[in-house]
C-alpha positions as CSV (number, residue, x, y, z in Angstrom):
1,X,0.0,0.0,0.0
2,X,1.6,3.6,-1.4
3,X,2.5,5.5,1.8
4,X,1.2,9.0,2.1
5,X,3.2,11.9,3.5
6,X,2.7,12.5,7.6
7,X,1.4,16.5,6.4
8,X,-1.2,14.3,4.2
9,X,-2.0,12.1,6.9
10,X,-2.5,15.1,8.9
11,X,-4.8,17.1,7.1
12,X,-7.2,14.2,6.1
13,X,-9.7,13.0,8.8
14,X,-11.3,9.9,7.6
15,X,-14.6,9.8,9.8
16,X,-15.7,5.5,10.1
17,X,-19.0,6.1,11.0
18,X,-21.1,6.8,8.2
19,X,-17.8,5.8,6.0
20,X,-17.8,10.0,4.7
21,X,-14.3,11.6,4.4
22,X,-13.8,15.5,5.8
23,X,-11.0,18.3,5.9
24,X,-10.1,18.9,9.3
25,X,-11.6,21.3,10.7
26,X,-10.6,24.1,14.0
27,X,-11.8,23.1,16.9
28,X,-15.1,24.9,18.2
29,X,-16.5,27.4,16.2
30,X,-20.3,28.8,16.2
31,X,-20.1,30.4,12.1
32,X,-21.1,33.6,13.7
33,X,-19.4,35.4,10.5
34,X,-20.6,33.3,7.6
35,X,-18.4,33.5,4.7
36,X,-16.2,36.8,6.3
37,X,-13.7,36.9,8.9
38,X,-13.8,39.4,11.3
39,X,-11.1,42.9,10.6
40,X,-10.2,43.4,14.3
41,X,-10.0,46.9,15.5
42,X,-11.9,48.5,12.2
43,X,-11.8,51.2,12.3
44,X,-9.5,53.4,15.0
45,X,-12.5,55.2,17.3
46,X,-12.1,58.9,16.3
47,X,-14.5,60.1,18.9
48,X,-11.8,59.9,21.6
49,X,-11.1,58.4,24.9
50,X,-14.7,57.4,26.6
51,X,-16.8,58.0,23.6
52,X,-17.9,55.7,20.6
53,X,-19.2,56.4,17.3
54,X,-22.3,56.8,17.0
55,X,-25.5,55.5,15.4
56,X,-23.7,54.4,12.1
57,X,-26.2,55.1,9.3
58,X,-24.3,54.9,5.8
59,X,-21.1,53.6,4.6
60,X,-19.7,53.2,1.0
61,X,-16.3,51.5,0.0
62,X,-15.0,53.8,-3.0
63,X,-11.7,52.2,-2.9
64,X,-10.6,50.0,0.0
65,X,-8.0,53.2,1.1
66,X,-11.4,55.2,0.9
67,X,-14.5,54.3,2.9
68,X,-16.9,56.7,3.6
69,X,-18.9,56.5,7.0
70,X,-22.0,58.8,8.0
71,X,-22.4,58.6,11.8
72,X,-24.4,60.4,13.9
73,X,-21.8,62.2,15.9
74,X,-20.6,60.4,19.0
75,X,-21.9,59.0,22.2
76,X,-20.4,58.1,25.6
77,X,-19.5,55.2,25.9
78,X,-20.9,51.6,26.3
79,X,-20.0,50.4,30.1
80,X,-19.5,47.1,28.2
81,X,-19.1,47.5,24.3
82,X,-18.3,43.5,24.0
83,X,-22.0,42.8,25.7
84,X,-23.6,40.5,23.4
85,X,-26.8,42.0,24.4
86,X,-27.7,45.2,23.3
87,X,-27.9,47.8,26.4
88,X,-29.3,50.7,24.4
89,X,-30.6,51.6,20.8
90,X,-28.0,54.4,19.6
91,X,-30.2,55.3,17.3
92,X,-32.6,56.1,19.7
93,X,-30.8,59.1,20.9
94,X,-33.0,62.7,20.4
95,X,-31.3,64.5,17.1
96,X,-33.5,67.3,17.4
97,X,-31.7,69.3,20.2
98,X,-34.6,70.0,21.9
99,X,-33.0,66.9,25.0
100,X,-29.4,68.0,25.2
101,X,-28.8,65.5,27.6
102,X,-29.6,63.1,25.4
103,X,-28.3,64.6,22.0
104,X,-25.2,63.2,20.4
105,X,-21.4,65.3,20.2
106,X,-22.0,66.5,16.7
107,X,-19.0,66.3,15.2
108,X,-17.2,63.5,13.0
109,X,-20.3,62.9,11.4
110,X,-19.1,62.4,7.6
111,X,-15.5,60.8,7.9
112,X,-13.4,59.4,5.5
113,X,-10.8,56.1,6.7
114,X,-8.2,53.6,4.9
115,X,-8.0,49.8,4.9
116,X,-6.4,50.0,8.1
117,X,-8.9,52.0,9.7
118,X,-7.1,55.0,10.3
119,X,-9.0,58.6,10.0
120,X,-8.1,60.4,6.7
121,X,-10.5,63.3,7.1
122,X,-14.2,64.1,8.4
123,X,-15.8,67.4,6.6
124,X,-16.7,69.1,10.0
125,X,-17.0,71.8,8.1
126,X,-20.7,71.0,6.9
127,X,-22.0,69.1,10.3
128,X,-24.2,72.0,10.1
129,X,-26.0,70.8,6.9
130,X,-26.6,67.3,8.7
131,X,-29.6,66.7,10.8
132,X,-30.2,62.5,10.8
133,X,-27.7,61.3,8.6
134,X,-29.3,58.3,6.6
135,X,-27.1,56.7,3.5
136,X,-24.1,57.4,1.0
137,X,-24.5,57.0,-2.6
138,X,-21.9,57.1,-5.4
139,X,-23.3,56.8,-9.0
140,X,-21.6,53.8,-10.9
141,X,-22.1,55.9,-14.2
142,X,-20.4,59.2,-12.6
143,X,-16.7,59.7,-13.7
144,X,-15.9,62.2,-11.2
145,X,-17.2,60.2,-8.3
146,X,-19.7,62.9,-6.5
147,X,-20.9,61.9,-2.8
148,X,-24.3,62.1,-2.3
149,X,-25.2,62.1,1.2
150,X,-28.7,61.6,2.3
151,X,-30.4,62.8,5.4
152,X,-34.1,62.1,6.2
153,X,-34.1,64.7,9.0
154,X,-33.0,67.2,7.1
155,X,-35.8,66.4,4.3
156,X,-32.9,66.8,1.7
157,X,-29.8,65.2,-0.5
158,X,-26.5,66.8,-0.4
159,X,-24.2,66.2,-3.5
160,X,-20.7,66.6,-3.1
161,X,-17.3,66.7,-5.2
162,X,-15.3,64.0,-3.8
163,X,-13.1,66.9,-2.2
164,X,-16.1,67.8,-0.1
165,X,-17.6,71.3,-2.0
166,X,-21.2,71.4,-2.1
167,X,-22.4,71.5,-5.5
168,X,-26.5,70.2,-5.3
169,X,-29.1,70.3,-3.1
170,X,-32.3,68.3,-4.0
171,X,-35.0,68.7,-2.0
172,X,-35.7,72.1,0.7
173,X,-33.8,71.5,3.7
174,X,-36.0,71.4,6.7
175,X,-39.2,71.5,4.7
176,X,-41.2,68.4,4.4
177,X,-43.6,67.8,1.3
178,X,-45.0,65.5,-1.0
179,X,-44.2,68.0,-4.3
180,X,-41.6,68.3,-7.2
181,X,-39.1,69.9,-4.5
182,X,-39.7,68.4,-0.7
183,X,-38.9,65.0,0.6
184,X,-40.5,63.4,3.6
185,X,-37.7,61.9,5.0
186,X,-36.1,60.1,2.0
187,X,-34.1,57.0,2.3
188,X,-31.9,55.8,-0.5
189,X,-30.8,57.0,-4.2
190,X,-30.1,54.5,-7.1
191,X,-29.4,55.9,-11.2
192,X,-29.8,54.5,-14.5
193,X,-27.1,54.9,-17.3
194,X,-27.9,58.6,-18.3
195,X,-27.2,59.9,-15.1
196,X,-31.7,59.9,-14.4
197,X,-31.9,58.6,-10.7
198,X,-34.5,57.5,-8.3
199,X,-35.2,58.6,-4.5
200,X,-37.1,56.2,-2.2
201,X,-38.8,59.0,0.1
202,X,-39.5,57.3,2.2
203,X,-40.5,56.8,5.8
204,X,-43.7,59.3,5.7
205,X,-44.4,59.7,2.0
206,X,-43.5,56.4,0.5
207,X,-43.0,56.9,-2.7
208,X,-40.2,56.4,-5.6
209,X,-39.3,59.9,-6.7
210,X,-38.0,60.1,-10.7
211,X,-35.5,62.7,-12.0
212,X,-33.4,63.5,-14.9
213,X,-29.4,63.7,-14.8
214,X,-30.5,67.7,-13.8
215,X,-32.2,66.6,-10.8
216,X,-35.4,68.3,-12.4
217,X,-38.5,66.0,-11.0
218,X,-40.4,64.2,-13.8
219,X,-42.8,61.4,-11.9
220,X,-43.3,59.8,-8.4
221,X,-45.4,56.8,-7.4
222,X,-46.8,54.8,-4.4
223,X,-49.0,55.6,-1.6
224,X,-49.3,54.3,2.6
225,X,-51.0,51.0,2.7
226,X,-50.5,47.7,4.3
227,X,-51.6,45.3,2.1
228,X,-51.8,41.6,2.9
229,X,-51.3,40.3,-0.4
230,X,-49.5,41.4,-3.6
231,X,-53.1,41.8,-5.1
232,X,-52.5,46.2,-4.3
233,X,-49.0,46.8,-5.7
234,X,-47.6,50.4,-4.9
235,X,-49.3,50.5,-1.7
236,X,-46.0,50.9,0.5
237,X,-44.8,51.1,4.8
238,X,-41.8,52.8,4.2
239,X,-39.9,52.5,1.7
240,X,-36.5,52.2,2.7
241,X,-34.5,51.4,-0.1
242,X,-34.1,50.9,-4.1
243,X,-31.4,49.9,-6.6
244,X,-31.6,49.0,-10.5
245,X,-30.4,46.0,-12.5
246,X,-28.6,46.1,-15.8
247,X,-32.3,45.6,-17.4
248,X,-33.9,49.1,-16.1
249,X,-35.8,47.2,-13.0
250,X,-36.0,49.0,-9.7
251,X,-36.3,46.8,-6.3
252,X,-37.8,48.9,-3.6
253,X,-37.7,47.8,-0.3
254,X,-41.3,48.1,1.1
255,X,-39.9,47.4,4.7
256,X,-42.4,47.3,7.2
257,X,-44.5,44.9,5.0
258,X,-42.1,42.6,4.6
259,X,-41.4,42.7,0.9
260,X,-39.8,43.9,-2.1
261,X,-41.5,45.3,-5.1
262,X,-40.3,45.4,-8.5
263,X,-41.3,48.5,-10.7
264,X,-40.1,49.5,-14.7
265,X,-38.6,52.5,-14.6
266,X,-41.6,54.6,-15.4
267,X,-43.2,53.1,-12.0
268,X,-44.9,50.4,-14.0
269,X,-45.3,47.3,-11.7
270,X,-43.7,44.0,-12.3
271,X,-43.3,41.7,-9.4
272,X,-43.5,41.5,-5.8
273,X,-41.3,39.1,-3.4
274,X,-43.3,38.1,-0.1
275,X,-41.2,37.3,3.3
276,X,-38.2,39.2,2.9
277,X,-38.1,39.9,6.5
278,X,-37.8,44.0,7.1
279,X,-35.4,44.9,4.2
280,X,-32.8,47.5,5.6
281,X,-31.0,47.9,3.1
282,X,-29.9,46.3,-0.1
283,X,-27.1,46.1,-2.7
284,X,-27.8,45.2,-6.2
285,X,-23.8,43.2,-6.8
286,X,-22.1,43.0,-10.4
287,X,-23.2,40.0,-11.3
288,X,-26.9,40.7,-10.5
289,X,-27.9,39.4,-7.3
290,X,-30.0,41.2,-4.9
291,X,-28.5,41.6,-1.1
292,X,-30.3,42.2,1.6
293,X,-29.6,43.2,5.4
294,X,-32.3,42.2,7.4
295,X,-33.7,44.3,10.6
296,X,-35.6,41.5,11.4
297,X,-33.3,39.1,11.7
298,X,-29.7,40.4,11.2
299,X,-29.0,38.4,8.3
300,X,-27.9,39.1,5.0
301,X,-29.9,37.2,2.5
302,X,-28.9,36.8,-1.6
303,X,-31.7,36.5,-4.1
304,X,-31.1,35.7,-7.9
305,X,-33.3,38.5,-9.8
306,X,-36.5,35.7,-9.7
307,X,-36.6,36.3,-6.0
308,X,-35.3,33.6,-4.9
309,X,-33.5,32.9,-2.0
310,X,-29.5,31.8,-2.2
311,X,-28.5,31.9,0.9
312,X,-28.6,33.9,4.2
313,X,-25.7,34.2,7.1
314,X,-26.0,36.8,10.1
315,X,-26.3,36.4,13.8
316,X,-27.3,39.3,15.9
317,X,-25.8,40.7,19.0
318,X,-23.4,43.4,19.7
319,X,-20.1,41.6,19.8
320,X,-17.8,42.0,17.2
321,X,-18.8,40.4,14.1
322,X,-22.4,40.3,15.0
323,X,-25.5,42.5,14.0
324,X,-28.1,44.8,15.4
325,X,-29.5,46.8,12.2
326,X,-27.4,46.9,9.1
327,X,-28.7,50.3,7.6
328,X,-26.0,50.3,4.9
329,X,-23.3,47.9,3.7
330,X,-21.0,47.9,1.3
331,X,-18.4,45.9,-0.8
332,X,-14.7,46.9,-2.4
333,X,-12.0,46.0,-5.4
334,X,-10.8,43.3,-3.0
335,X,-14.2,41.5,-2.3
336,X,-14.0,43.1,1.6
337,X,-17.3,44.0,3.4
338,X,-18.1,46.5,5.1
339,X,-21.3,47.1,7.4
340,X,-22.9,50.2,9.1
341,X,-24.8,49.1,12.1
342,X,-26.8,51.6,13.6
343,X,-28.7,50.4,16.1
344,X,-24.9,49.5,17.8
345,X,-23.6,51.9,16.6
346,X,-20.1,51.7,15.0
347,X,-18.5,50.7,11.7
348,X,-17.2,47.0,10.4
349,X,-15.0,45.3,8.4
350,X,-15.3,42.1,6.8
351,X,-12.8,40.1,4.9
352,X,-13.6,36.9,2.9
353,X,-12.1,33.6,4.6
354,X,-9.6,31.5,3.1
355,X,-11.1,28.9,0.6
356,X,-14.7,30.1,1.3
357,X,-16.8,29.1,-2.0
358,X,-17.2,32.6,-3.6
359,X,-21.2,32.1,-4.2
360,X,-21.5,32.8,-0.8
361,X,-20.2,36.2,-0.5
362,X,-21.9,39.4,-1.5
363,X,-20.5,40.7,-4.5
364,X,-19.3,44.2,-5.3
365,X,-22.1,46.5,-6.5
366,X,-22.0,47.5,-10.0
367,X,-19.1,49.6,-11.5
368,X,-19.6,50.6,-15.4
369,X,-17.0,53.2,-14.7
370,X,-13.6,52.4,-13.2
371,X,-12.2,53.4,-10.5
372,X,-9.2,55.5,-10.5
373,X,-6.4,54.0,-7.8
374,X,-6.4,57.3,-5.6
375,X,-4.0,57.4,-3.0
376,X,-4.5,59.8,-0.4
């Protein structure tokens, strides 16, 4: 019989009952992670000693030495940040100033970090602008990269050069409506080719909000209901997020009822997908899946563009690696993921383990333009 080497020998575990033979595997273990690892220590806390970052609404991977973050400011503290069970909501802290006691430092709101999780910049100079900070948006189709930041308190989206000037306001700051020019505390952005893009607006008007490449309004659709059936399409519980496939479709996450809808992109209805547990957020990936992170139950669930289900990995809790409200995530060049938890609050990185089979992992969102390799 043909020897085989001791490292062989080692690495093989033949298992006799049932006759089935396995790789070894470590010891332990509870897959709290799914595909991803852990980055320990991502990223550096920039509030300073005895505060945390705060309520962690948006976060976008432009290259993995850029990642945005849009935080609402920072708050003292956790006694016991590794408690897996949550102690306090940070997003339940009072953003309207009228509970000082209670309102968040409001600075580092909009910060910039590396791979390593070290502070590049934060644009204090517009924390003025920023009431509840909500998601970050970069067009796929946009050469020159502009930020869009969006803020539901604030009834507005901010536009930004990738230096940080202002350069577009939709919406009237501090104004709610349900018109060609106010926003009832929109959610999400996602654009077609041509530069027209699409607000979800959002937790009091529920609606999908058309404009050109301008940002001149052309249509809006959907109205409040809670439907038990997809018999009623367009009847919406905050709408909470949207993206587009390479075919013109728009998903909308209809979150409180549980669903997604799927619209044409002159708000004609196509499908709806039942039991998608309270849709946070979603990423439509390169290779057209459909991502979503679940408030519900703090998994992220991939969907092929039929609606059906691929596969799902999360666990909640607040120690590292776990979940309590994914309101944005994220994926760069180098297949790393990265999540904004804002329930927690804080900021994390994910890489993908060694070996892990690549369908499981959440691909990068589409990119018809490239990137350039920045280096700041």
């Amino acid at each position: 019989m043909r020897k085989i080497s001791a490292a062989v020998a080692a690495f093989v575990v033949v298992i006799v009952a049932g006759g089935f033979a396995q790789m070894r595997q470590d010891k332990g273990g509870g897959d709290i992670t799914g595909p991803y690892e852990l980055v320990a220590g991502w990223p550096q806390n920039w509030c300073g000693e005895g505060f945390q970052i705060g309520s962690t609404a948006g976060i976008w991977a432009e290259t993995p030495d850029r990642v945005y973050v849009f935080a609402r400011g920072c708050l003292p503290a956790l006694k016991e940040p590794g408690d897996p069970v949550p102690t306090r909501n940070a997003s339940g802290f009072d953003l309207s100033q009228k509970d000082p006691a209670r309102h968040p430092r409001w600075d580092h709101v909009f910060n910039i970090v590396d791979r390593n999780g070290r502070l590049i910049q934060s644009w204090d100079q517009h924390n003025k602008l920023f009431v509840r900070p909500h998601r970050i948006l970069v067009s796929p189709y946009d050469a020159e990269r502009h930020v869009w930041l969006v803020d539901d308190g604030a009834q507005a989206i901010f536009k930004f050069t990738r230096d940080g000037k202002l350069v577009q306001t939709i919406g009237t700051p501090g104004v709610r409506g349900d018109d060609a020019t106010h926003f009832a505390r929109p959610t999400d952005i996602a654009w077609l080719p041509d530069g027209t893009f699409f607000v979800s607006d959002g937790y009091i008007n529920t609606r999908v909000v058309k404009f050109d490449r301008t940002g001149k309004y052309i249509t809006s659709w959907g109205q409040p209901g809670n439907p038990p059936n997809e018999t009623r399409p367009s009847y919406m519980n905050t709408v909470h997020a949207i993206v587009i496939d390479k075919q013109r479709r728009l998903y909308v996450s209809d979150r409180a009822n549980h669903r997604v809808q799927v619209f044409d992109e002159n708000g004609k209805f196509l499908d709806v997908w039942p039991n998608v547990p309270l849709p946070y957020s979603f990423l439509m990936t390169d290779d057209q899946h459909l991502v979503s992170a679940s408030g519900q139950t703090s998994k992220f669930t991939k969907y092929d563009l039929t609606g059906r289900l691929l596969s799902a990995w999360g666990t909640f809790g607040t120690m590292p690696g776990g979940f309590w409200g994914v309101h944005q995530f994220s994926v760069d060049s180098e297949g790393s993921l990265y999540t904004a938890d804002v329930h927690v609050g804080r900021p994390q990185k994910f890489r993908p383990r060694a070996g892990v089979d690549r369908a499981l992992l959440i691909g990068p969102p589409t990119r018809a333009v490239s990137t350039p390799n920045y280096t700041n």
